[in-house]
N, CA and C atoms as a LAMMPS dump frame, in Angstrom:
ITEM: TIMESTEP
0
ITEM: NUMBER OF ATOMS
408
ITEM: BOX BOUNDS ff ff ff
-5.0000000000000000e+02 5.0000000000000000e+02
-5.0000000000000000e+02 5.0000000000000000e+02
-5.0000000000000000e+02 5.0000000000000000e+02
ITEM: ATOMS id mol type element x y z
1 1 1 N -429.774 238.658 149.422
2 1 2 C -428.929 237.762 150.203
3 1 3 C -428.533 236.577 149.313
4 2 1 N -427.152 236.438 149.312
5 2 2 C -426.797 235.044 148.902
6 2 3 C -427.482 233.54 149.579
7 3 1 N -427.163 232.748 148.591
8 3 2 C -427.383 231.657 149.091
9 3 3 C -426.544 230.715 150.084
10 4 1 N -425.139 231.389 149.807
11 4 2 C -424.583 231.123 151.39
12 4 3 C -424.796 231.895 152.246
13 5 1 N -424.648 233.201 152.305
14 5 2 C -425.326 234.275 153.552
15 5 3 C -426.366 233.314 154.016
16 6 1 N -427.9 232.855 152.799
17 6 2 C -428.585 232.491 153.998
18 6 3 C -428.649 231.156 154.27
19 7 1 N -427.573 230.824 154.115
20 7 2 C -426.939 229.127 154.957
21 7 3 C -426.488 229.499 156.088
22 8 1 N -425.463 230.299 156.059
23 8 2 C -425.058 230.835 156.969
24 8 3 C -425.769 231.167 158.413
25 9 1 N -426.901 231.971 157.934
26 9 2 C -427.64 232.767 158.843
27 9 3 C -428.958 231.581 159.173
28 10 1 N -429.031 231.128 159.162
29 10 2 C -430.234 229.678 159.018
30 10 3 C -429.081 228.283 160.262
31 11 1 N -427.843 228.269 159.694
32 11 2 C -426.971 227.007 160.429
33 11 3 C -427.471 227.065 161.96
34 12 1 N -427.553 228.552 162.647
35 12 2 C -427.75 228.266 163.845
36 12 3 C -428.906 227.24 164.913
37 13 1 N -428.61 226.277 165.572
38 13 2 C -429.29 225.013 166.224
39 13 3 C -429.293 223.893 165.184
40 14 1 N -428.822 223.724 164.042
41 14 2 C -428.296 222.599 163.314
42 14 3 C -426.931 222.451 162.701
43 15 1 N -426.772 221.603 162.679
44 15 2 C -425.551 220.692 162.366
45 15 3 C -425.168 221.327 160.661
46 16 1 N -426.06 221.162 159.597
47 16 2 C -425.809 221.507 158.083
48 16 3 C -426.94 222.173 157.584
49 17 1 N -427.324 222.99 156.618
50 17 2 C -427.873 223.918 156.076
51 17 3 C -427.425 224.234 154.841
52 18 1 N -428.031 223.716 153.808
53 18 2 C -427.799 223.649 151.97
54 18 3 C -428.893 224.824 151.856
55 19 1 N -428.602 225.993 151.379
56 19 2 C -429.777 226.793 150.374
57 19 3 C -429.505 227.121 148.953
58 20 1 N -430.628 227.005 148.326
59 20 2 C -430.745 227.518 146.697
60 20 3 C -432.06 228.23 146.566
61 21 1 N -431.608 229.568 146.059
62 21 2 C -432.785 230.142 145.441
63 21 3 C -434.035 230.537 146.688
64 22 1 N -433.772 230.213 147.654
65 22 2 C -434.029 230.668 148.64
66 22 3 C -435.168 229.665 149.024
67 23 1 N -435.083 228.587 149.035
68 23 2 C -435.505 227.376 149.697
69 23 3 C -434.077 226.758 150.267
70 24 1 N -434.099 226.193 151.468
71 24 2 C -433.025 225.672 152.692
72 24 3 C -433.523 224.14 152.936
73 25 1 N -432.14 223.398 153.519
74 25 2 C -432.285 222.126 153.625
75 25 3 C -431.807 222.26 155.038
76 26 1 N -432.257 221.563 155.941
77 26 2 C -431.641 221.696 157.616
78 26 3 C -431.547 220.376 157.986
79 27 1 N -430.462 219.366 159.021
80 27 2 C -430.186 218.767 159.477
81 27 3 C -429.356 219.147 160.725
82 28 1 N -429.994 217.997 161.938
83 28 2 C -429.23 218.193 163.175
84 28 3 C -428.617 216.973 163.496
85 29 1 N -428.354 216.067 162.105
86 29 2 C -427.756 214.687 162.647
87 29 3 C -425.833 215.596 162.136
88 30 1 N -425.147 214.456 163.197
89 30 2 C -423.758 214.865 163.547
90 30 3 C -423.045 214.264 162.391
91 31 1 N -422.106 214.691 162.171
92 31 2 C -420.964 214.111 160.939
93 31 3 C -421.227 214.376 159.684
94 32 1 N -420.909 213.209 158.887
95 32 2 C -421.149 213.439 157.247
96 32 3 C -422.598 212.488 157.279
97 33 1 N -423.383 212.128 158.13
98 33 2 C -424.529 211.722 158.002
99 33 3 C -425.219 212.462 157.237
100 34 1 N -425.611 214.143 157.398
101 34 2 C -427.108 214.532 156.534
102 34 3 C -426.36 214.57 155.189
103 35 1 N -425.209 214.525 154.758
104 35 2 C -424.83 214.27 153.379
105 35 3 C -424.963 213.002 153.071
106 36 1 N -424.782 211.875 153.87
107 36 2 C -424.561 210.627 153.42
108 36 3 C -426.368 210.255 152.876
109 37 1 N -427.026 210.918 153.496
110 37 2 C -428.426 210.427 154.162
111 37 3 C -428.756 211.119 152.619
112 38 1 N -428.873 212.689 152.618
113 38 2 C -429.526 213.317 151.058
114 38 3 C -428.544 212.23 149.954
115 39 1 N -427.424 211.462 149.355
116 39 2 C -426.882 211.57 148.492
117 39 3 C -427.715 209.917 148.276
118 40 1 N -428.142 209.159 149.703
119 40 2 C -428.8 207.921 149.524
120 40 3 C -429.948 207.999 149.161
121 41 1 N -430.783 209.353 149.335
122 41 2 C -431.685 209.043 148.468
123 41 3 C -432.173 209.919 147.711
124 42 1 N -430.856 210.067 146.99
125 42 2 C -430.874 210.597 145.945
126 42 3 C -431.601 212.294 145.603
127 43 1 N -431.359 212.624 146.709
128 43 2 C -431.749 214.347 146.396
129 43 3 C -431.129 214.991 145.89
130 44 1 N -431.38 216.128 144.789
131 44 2 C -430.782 216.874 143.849
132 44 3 C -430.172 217.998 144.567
133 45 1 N -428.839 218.152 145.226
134 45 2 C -428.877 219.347 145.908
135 45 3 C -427.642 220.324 145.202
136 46 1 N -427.791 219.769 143.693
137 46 2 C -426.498 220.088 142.691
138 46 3 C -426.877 221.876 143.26
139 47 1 N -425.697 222.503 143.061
140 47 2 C -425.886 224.1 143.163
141 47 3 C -426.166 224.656 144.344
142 48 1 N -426.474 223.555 145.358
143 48 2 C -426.411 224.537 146.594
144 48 3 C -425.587 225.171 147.181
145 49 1 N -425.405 226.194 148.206
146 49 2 C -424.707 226.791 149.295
147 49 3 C -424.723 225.977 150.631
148 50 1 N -423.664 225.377 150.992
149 50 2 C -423.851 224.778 152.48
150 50 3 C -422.575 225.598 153.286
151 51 1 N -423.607 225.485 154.731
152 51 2 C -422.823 226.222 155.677
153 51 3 C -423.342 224.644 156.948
154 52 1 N -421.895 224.383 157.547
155 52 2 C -421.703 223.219 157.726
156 52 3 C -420.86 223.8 159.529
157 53 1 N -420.614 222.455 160.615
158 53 2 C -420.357 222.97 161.797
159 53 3 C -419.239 222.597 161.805
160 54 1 N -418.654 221.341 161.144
161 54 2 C -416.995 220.668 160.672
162 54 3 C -417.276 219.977 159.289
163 55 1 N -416.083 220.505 158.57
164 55 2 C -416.067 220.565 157.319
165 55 3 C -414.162 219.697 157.29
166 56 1 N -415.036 217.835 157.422
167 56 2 C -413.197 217.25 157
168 56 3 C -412.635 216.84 155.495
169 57 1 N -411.968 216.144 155.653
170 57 2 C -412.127 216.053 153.95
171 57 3 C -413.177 214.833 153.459
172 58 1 N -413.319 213.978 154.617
173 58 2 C -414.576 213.249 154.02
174 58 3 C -416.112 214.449 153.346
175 59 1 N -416.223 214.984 154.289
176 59 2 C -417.175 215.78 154.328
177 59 3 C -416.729 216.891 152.975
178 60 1 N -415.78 217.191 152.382
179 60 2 C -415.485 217.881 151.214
180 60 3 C -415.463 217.205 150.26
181 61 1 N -415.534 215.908 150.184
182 61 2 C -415.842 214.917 149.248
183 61 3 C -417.079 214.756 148.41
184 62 1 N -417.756 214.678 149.925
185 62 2 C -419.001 214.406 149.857
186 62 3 C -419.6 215.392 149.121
187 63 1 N -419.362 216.836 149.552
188 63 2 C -420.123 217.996 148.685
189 63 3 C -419.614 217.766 147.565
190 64 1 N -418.172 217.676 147.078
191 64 2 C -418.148 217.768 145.454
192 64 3 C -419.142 216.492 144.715
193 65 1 N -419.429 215.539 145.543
194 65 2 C -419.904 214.287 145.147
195 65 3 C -421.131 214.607 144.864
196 66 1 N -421.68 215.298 145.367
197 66 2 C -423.366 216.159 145.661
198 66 3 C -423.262 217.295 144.753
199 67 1 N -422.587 218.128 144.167
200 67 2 C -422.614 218.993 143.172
201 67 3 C -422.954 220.469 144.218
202 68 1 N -422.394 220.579 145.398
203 68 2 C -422.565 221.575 146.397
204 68 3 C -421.568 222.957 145.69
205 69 1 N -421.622 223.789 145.382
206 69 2 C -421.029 224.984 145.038
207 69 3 C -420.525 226.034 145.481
208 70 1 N -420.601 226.444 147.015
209 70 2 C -419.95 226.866 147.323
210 70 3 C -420.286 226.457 149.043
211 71 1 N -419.176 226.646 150.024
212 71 2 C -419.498 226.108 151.455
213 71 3 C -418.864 227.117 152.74
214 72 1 N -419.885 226.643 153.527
215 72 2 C -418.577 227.789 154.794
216 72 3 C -418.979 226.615 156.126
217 73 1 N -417.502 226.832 156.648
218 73 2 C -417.282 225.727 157.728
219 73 3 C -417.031 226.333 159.232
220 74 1 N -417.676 226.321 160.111
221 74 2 C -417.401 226.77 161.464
222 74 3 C -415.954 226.13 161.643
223 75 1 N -415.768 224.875 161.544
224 75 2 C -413.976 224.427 161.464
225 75 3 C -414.063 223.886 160.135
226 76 1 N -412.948 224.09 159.705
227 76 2 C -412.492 223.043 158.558
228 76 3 C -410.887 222.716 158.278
229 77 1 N -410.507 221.326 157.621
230 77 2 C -409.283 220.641 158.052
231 77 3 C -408.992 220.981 156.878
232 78 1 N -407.526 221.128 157.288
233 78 2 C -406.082 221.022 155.923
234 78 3 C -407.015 220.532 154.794
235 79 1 N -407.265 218.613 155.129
236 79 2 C -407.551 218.302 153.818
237 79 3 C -408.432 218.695 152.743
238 80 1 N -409.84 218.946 153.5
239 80 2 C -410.914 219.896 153.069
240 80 3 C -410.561 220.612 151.906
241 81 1 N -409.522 221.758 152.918
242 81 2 C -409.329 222.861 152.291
243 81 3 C -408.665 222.384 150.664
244 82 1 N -407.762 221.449 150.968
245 82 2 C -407.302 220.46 149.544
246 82 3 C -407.702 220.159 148.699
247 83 1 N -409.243 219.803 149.334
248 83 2 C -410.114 219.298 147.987
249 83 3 C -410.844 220.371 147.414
250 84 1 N -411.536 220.98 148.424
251 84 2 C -412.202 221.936 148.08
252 84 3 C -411.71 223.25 146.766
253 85 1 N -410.193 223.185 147.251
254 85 2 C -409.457 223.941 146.338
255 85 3 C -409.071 223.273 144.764
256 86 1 N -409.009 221.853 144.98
257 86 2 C -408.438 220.911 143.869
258 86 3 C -409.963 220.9 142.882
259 87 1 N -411.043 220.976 143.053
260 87 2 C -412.319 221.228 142.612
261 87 3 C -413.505 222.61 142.097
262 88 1 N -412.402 223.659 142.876
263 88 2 C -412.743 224.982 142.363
264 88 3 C -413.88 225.124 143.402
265 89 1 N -414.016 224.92 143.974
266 89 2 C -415.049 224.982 144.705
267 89 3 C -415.056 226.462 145.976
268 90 1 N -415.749 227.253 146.048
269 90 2 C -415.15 228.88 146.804
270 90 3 C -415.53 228.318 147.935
271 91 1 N -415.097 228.549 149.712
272 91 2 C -415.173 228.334 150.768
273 91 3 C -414.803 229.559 151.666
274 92 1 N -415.394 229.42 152.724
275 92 2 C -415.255 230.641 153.887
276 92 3 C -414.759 229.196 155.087
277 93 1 N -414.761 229.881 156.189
278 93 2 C -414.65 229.035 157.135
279 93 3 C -414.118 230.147 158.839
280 94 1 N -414.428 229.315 159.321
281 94 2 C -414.182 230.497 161.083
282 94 3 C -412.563 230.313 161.631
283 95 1 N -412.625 228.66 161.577
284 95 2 C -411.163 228.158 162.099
285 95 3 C -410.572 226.891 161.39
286 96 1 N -409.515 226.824 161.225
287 96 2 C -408.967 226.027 160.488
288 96 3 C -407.907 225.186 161.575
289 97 1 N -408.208 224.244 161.348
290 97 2 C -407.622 222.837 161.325
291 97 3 C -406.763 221.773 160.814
292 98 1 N -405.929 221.281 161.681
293 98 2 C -405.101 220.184 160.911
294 98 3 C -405.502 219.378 160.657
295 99 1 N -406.615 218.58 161.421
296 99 2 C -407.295 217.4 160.615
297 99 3 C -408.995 217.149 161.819
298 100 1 N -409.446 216.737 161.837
299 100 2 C -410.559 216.354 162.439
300 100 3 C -410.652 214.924 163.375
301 101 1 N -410.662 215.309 164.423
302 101 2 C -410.575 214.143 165.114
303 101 3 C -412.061 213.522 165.882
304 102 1 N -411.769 212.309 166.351
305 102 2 C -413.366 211.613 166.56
306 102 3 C -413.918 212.22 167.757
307 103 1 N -414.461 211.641 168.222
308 103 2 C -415.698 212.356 169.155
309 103 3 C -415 212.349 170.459
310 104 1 N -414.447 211.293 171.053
311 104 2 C -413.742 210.935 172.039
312 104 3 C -412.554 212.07 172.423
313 105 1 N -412.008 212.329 170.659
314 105 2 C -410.433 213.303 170.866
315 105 3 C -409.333 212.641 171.255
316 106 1 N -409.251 211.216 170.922
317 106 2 C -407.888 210.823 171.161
318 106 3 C -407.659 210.085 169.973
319 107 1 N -408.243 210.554 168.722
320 107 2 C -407.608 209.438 167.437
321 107 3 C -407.956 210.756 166.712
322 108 1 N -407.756 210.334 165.03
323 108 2 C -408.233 210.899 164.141
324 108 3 C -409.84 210.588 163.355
325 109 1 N -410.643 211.284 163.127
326 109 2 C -412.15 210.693 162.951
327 109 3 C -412.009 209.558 161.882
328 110 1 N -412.717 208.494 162.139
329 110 2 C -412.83 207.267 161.116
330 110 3 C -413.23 207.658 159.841
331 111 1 N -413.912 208.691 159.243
332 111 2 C -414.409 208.563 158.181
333 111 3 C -413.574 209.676 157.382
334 112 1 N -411.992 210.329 158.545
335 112 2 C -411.441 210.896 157.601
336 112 3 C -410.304 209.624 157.655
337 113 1 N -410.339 208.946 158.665
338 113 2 C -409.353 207.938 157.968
339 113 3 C -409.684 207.025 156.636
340 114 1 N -410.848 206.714 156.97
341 114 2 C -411.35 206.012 155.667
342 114 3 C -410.824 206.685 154.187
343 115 1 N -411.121 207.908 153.877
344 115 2 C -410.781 208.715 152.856
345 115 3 C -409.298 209.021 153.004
346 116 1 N -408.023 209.087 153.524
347 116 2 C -407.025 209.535 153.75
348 116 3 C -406.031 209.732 152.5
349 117 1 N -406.39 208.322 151.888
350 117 2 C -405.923 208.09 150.414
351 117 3 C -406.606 208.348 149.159
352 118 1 N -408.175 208.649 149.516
353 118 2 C -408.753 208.934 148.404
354 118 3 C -408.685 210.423 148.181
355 119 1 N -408.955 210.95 147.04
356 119 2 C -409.101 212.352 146.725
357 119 3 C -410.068 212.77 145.674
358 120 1 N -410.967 211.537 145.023
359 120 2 C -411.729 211.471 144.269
360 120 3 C -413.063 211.225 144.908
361 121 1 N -414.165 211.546 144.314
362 121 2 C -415.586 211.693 145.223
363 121 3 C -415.988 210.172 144.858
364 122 1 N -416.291 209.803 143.931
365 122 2 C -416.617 208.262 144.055
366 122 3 C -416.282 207.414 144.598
367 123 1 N -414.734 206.874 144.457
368 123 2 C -414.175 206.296 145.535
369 123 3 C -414.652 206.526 147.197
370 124 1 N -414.549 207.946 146.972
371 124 2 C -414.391 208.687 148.461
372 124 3 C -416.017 207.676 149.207
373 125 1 N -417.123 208.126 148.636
374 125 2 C -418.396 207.487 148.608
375 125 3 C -418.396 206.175 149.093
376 126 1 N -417.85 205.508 148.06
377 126 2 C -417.858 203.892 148.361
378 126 3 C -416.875 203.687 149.866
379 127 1 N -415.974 204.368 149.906
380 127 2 C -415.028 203.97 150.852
381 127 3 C -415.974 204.354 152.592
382 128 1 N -416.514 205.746 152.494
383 128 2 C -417.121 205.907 153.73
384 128 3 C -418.411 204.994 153.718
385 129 1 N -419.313 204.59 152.398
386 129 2 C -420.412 203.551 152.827
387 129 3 C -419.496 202.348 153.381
388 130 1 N -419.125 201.683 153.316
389 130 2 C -418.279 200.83 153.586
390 130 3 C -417.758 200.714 155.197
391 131 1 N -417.097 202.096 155.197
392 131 2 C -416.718 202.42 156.827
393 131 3 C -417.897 202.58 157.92
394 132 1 N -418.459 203.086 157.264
395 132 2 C -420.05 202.942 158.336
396 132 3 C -420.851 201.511 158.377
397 133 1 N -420.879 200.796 157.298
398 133 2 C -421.292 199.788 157.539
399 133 3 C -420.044 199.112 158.496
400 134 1 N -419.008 198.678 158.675
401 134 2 C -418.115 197.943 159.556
402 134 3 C -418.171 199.039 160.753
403 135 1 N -419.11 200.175 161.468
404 135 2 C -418.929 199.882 162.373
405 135 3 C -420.371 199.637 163.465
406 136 1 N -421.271 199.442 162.289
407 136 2 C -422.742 199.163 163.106
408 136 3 C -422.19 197.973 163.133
C-alpha cells in the first residue's frame, strides 16, 4: 500500500491524515489548523502523503511549505489545484471546487482570502499567521 492509499484509508473520523513509510499523523481540528499547528512546532513531515477533507489554496500552501508530496482532497478549490500543479506536486481529489467558502457559507473562507494574492509558501505562512492572530 502506498502512502497515500494509507492516508486515504486511515482519513475516515478525522479532518487530515499525513503517512510515511507506514507511520500516520491524524488530526480532527477543522481548517488549515493541524498544518498550521505541525509547521509551529516544527515537525518534520517533509515526504509525506496527506489525504485531507478541504484542500483550499491556503491549505496547498501550507503543504508545499511542509514539504508534503503528494495529497488527495475530499473537495479541493481551483486555486489549490494551481498551486499544487505550479509545484509539481501529484493530487487526487473527489470534488472540485471554485473556491472554499467559510463556515457560515455566505463569504469566501478568510484564510483563502488572506492568501488570494500570494502564491508563494512563505509569504503564504506569514500572511495566514497574521490572519489568525487578527481574529482571536
Amino acid at each position: 500500500m502506498t502512502d497515500l492509499e494509507m492516508a486515504v484509508q486511515n482519513l475516515a473520523g478525522h479532518t487530515l491524515c499525513l503517512c510515511r513509510d507506514g507511520m500516520c499523523i491524524f488530526s480532527e481540528r477543522r481548517g488549515i489548523a493541524p498544518m498550521m499547528d505541525l509547521i509551529a512546532s516544527h515537525a518534520d513531515v517533509t515526504g509525506y502523503a496527506a489525504a485531507d477533507l478541504v484542500v483550499g489554496k491556503a491549505a496547498a500552501l501550507l503543504f508545499v511549505y511542509a514539504g508534503i508530496r503528494e495529497i488527495y482532497a475530499e473537495v479541493i478549490s481551483d486555486g489549490a489545484v494551481r498551486i499544487l500543479k505550479k509545484y509539481d506536486i501529484p493530487f487526487r481529489f473527489s470534488r472540485r471546487t471554485k473556491q472554499i467558502v467559510n463556515r457560515k457559507g455566505d463569504d469566501i473562507c478568510p484564510m483563502e482570502k488572506a492568501v488570494q494574492y500570494i502564491d508563494e509558501p512563505e509569504p503564504a505562512l506569514s500572511a495566514l499567521t497574521n490572519a489568525i492572530r487578527n481574529m482571536t
